[in-house]
C-alpha positions as CSV (number, residue, x, y, z in Angstrom):
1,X,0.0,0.0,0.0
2,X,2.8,2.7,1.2
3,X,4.5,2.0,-2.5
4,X,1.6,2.2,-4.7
5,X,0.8,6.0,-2.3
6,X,4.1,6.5,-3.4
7,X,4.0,5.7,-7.1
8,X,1.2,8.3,-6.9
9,X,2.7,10.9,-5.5
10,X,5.8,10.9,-7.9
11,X,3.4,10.7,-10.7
12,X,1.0,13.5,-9.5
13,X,4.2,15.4,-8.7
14,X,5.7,14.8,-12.0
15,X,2.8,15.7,-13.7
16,X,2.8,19.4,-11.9
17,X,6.4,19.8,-13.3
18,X,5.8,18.7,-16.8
19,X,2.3,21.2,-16.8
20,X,5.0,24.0,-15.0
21,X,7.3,23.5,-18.0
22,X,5.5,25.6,-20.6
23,X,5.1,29.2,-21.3
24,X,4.7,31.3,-17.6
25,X,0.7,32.1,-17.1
26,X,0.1,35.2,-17.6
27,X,-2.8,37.3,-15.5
28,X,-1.9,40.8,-15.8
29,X,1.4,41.6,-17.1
30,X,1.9,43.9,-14.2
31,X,1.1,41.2,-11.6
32,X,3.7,39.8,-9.3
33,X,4.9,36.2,-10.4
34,X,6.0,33.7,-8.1
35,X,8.6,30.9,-8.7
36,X,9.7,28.1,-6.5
37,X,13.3,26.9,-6.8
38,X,13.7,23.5,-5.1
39,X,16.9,21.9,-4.4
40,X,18.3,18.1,-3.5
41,X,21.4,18.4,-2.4
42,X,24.2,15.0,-2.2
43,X,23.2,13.4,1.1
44,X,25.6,14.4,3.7
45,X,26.5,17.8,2.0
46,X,23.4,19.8,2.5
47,X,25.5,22.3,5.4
48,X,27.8,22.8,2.3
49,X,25.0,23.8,-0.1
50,X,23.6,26.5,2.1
51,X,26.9,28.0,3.1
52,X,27.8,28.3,-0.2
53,X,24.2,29.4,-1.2
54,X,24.2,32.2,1.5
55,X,27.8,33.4,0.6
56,X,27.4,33.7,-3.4
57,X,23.9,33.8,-4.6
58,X,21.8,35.1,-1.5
59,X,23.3,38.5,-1.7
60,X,22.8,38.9,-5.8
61,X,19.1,38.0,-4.9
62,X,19.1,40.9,-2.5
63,X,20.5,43.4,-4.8
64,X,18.6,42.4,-7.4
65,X,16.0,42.7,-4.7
66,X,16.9,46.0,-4.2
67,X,16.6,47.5,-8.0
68,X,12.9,46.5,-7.3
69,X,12.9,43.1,-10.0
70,X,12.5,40.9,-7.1
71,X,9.9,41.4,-4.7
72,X,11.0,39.2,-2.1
73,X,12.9,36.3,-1.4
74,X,12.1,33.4,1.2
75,X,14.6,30.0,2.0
76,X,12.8,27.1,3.5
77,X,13.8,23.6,4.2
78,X,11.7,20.8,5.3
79,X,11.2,20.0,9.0
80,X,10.8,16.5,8.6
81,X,11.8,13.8,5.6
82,X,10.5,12.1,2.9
83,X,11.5,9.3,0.4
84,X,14.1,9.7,-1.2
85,X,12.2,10.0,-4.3
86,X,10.4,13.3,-3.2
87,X,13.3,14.7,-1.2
88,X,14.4,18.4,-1.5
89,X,16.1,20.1,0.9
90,X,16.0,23.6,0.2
91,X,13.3,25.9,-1.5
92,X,13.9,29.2,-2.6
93,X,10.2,31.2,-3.3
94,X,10.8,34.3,-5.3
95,X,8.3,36.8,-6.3
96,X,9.2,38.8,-9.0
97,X,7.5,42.3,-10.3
98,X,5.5,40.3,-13.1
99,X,6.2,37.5,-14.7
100,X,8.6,39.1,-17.6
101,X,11.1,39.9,-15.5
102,X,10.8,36.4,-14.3
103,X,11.5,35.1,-17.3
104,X,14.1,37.0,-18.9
105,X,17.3,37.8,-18.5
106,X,18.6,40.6,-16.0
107,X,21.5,42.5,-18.5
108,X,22.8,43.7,-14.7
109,X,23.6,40.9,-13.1
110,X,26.7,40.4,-14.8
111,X,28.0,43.9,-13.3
112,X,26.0,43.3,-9.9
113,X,28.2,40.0,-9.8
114,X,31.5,41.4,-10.7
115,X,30.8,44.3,-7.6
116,X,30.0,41.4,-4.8
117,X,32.9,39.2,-5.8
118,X,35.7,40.8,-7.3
119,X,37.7,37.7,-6.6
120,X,36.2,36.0,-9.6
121,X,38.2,33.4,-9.5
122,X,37.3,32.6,-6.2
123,X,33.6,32.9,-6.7
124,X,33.7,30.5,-9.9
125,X,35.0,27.7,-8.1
126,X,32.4,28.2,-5.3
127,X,30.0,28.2,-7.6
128,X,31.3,25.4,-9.5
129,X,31.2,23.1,-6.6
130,X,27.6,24.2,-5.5
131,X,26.3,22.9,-8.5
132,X,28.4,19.9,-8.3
133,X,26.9,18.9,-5.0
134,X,23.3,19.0,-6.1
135,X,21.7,15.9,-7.1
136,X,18.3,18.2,-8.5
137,X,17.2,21.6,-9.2
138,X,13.5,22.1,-9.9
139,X,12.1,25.5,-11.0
140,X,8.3,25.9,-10.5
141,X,6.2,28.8,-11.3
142,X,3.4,28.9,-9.0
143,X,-0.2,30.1,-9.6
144,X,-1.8,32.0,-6.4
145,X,-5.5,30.5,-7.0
146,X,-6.6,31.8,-3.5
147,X,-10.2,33.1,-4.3
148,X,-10.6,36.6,-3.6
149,X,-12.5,37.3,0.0
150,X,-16.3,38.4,-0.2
């Protein structure tokens, strides 16, 4: 029973990511747009992750935060497990202006980058081995279906 609940999670999960995979909805274009940014991380180096996450991308969030692109920026991790199957251990929710500046490049954050780290060097191999410790990376736009109160 636990593995055929199972089976029907991943495929109920899976078929959210394939649906998120297509063109962002659009409501308004001025309407904010939230993504979530889910991450599995090697077993054993999540610590190593976050560090790295806090030292070289958390700040570029904030100052792109501050330019007005980004309207916030919220790290979660989950209090308790699951299968390894469904494991993340970090989501990023970010709620951008609307959902073009979600989807489109920022022609800053080449400059914004060169201004936090001007050890480049240094910040590519950071980088470098952030991404090598991550088993998954997920990007999903999310919908806010709340109704509206009466």
């Amino acid at each position: 029973m636990r593995r055929i609940l199972l089976a029907v999670l991943a495929v109920v999960f899976s078929a959210s990511l394939l649906a998120a995979q297509g063109a962002p909805p659009q409501g308004s274009a001025d309407q904010p747009y939230t993504v979530e940014y889910y991450y599995k991380c090697q077993w054993g180096h999540q610590a190593e992750f976050l560090q790295l996450f806090l030292k070289n991308h958390y700040p570029l969030l904030q100052k792109i935060q501050a330019t007005g692109r980004i309207l916030s920026v919220k790290i979660e991790s989950p209090a308790y497990h699951t299968s390894e199957e469904l494991r993340w251990d970090f989501r990023v929710t970010i709620r951008y202006k609307n959902s073009t500046v979600a989807t489109t490049a920022n022609p800053d954050e080449e400059a914004f980058i060169k201004q936090l780290w001007p050890d480049q060097a240094t910040y590519q191999k950071e980088e470098q081995r952030r991404f090598e410790i991550l088993l998954g990376h997920i990007d999903l736009p999310v919908t806010d279906i709340t109704p509206a109160k009466q």
